[in-house]
ChimeraX commands (.cxc) that place a marker at each C-alpha (Angstrom):
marker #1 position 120.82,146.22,144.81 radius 0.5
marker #1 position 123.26,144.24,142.76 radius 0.5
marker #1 position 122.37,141.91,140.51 radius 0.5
marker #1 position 123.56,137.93,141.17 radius 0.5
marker #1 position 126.91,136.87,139.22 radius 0.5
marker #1 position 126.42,133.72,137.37 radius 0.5
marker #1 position 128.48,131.08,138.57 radius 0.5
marker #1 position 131.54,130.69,137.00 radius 0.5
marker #1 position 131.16,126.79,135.20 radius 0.5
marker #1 position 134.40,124.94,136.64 radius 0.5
marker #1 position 135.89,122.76,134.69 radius 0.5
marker #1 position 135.92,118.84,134.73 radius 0.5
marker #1 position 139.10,117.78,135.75 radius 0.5
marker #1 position 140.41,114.63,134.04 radius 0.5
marker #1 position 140.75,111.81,136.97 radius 0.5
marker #1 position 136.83,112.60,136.83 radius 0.5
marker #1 position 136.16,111.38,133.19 radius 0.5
marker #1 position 138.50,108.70,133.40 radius 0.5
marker #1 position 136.77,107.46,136.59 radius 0.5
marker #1 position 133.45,107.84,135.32 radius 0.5
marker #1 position 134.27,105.93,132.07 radius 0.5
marker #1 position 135.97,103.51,134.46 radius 0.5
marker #1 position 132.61,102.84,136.31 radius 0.5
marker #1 position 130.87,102.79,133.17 radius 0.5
marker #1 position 133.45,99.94,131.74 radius 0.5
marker #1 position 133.16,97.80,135.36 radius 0.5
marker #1 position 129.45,97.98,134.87 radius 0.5
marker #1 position 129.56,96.26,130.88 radius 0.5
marker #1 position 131.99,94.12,132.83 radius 0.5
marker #1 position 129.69,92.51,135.39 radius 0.5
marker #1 position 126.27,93.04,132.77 radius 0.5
marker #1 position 128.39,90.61,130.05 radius 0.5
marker #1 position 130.26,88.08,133.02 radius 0.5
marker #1 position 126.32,87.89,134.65 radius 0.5
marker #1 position 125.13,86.95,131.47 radius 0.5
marker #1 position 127.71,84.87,129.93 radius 0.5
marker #1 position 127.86,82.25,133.11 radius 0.5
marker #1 position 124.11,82.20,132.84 radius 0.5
marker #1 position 123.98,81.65,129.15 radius 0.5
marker #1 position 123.47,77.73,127.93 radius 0.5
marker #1 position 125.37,76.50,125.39 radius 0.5
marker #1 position 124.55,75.99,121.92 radius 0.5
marker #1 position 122.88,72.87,120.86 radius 0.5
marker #1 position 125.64,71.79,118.54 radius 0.5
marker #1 position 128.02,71.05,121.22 radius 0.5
marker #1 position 125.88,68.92,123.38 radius 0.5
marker #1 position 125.46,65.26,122.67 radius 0.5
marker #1 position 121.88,64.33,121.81 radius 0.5
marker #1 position 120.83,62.44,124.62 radius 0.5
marker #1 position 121.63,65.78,126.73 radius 0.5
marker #1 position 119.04,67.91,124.43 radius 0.5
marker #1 position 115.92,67.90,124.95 radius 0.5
marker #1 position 113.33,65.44,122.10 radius 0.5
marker #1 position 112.61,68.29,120.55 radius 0.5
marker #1 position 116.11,69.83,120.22 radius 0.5
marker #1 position 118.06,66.10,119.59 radius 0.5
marker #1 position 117.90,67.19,115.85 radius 0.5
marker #1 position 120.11,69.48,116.32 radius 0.5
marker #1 position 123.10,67.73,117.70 radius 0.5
marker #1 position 124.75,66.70,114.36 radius 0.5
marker #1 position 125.28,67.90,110.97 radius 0.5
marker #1 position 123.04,65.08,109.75 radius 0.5
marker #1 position 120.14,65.51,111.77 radius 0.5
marker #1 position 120.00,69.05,111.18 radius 0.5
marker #1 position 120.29,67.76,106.99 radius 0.5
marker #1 position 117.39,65.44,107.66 radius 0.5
marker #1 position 115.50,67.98,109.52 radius 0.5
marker #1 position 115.77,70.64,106.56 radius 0.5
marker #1 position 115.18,67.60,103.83 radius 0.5
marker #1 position 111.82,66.94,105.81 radius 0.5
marker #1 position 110.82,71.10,106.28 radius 0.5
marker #1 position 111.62,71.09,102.61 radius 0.5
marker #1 position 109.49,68.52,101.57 radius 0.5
marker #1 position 106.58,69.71,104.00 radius 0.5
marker #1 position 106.67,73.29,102.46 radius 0.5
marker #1 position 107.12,71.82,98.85 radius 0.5
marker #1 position 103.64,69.80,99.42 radius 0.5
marker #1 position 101.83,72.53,100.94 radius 0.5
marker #1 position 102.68,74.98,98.25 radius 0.5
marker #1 position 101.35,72.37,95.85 radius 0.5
marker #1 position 98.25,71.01,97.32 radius 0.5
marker #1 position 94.76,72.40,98.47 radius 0.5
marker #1 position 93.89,72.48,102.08 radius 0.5
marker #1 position 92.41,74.15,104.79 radius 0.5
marker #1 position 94.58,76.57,107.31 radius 0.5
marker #1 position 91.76,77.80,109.23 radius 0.5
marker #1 position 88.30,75.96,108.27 radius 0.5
marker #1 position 86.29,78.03,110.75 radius 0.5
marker #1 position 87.32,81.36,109.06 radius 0.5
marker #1 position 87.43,79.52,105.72 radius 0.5
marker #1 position 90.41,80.19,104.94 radius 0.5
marker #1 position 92.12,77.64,102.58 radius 0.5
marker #1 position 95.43,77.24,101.04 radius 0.5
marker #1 position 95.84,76.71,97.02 radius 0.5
marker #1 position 98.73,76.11,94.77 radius 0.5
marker #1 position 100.72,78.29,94.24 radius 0.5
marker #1 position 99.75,78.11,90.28 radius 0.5
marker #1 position 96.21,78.47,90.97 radius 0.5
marker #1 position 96.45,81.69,93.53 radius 0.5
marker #1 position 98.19,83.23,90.55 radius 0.5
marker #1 position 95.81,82.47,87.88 radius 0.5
marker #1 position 92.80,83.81,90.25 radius 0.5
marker #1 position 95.01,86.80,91.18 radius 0.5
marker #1 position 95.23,88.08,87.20 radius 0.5
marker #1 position 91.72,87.32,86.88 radius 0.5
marker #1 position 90.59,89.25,89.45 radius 0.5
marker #1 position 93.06,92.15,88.31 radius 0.5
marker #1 position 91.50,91.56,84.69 radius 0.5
marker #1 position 88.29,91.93,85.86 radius 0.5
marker #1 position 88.63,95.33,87.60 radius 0.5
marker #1 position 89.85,97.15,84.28 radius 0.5
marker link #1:1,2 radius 0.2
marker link #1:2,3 radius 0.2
marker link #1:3,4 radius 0.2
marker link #1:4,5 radius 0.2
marker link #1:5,6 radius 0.2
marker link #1:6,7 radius 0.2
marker link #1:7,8 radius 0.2
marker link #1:8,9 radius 0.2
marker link #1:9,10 radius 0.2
marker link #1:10,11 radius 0.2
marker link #1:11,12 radius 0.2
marker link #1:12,13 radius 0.2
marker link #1:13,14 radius 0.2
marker link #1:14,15 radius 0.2
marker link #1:15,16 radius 0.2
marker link #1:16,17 radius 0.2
marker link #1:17,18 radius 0.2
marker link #1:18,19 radius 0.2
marker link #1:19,20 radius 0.2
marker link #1:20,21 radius 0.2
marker link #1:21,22 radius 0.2
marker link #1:22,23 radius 0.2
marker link #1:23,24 radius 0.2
marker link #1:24,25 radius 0.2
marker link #1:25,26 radius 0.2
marker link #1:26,27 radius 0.2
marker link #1:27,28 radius 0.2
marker link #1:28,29 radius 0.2
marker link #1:29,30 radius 0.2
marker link #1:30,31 radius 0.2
marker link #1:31,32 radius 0.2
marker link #1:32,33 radius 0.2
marker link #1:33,34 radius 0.2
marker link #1:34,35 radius 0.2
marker link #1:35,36 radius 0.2
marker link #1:36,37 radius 0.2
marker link #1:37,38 radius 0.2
marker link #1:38,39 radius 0.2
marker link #1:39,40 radius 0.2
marker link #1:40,41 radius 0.2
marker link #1:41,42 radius 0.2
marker link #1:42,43 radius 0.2
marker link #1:43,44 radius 0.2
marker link #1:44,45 radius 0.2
marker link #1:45,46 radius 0.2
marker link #1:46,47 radius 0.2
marker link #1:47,48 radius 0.2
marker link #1:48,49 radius 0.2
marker link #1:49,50 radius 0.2
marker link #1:50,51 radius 0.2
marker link #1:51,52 radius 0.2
marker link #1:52,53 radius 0.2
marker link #1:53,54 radius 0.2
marker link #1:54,55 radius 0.2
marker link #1:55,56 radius 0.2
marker link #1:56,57 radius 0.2
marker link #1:57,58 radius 0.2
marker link #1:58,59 radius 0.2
marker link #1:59,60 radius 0.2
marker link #1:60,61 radius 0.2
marker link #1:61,62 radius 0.2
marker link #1:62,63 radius 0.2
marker link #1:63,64 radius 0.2
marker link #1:64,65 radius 0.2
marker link #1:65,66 radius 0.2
marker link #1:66,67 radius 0.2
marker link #1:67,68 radius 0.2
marker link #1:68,69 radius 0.2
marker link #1:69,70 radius 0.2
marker link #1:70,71 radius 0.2
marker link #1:71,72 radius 0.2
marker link #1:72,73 radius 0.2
marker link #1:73,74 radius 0.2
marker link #1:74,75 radius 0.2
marker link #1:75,76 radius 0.2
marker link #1:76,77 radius 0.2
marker link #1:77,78 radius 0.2
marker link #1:78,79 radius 0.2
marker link #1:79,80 radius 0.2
marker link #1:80,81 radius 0.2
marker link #1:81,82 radius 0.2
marker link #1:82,83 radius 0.2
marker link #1:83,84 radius 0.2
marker link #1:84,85 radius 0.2
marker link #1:85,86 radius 0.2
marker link #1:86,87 radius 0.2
marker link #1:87,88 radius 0.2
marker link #1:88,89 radius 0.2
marker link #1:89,90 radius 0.2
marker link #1:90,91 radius 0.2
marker link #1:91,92 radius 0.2
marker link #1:92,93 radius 0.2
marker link #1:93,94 radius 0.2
marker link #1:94,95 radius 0.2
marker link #1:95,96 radius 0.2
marker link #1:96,97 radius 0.2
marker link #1:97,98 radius 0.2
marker link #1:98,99 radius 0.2
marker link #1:99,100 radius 0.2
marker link #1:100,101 radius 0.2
marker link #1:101,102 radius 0.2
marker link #1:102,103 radius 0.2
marker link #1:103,104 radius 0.2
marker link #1:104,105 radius 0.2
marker link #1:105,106 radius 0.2
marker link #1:106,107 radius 0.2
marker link #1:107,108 radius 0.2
marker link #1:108,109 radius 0.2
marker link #1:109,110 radius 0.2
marker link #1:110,111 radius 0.2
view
């Protein structure tokens, strides 16, 4: 009995490699094309009455100013004021100056 020869490996010729990272580059190709013609475009370069109500702010450079003056002034009064965020869990939200003074009494009062 004689024992089986291991194939010989054969080599990859080049036209294979370049065809396979041919196929590969076709593919990204059609993936990016597919998804490019499908994409909409960007809010900014649609008039307003195009957008949707909740998107019209977005249309200029002043409505997206006015937009961040009102978020800012939203967040400013909620970190300020006492509320509730979740008055079945009783959850509540405090000043920012208050949570800090409980939060060093509490640590105080573990040592």
């Amino acid at each position: 009995m004689s024992d089986p020869q291991d194939p010989v490996p054969r080599p990859v010729s080049l036209a294979t490699i370049v065809a396979l990272f041919a196929c590969f580059a076709v593919f990204i190709y059609i993936a990016y094309a597919g998804y490019a013609s499908h994409r909409p475009p960007a809010p900014q370069f649609l008039p307003a009455e195009r957008l949707p109500a909740d998107m019209a702010w977005e249309a200029t450079p002043q409505g997206r100013a006015a937009y961040l003056a009102d978020l800012r002034a939203r967040q400013s009064e909620q970190a300020s004021t006492y509320g509730w965020v979740d008055q079945k869990a009783g959850i509540v939200r405090l000043p920012i100056d208050r949570a800090m003074e409980l939060t060093v009494q509490a640590y105080n009062t573990k040592k």
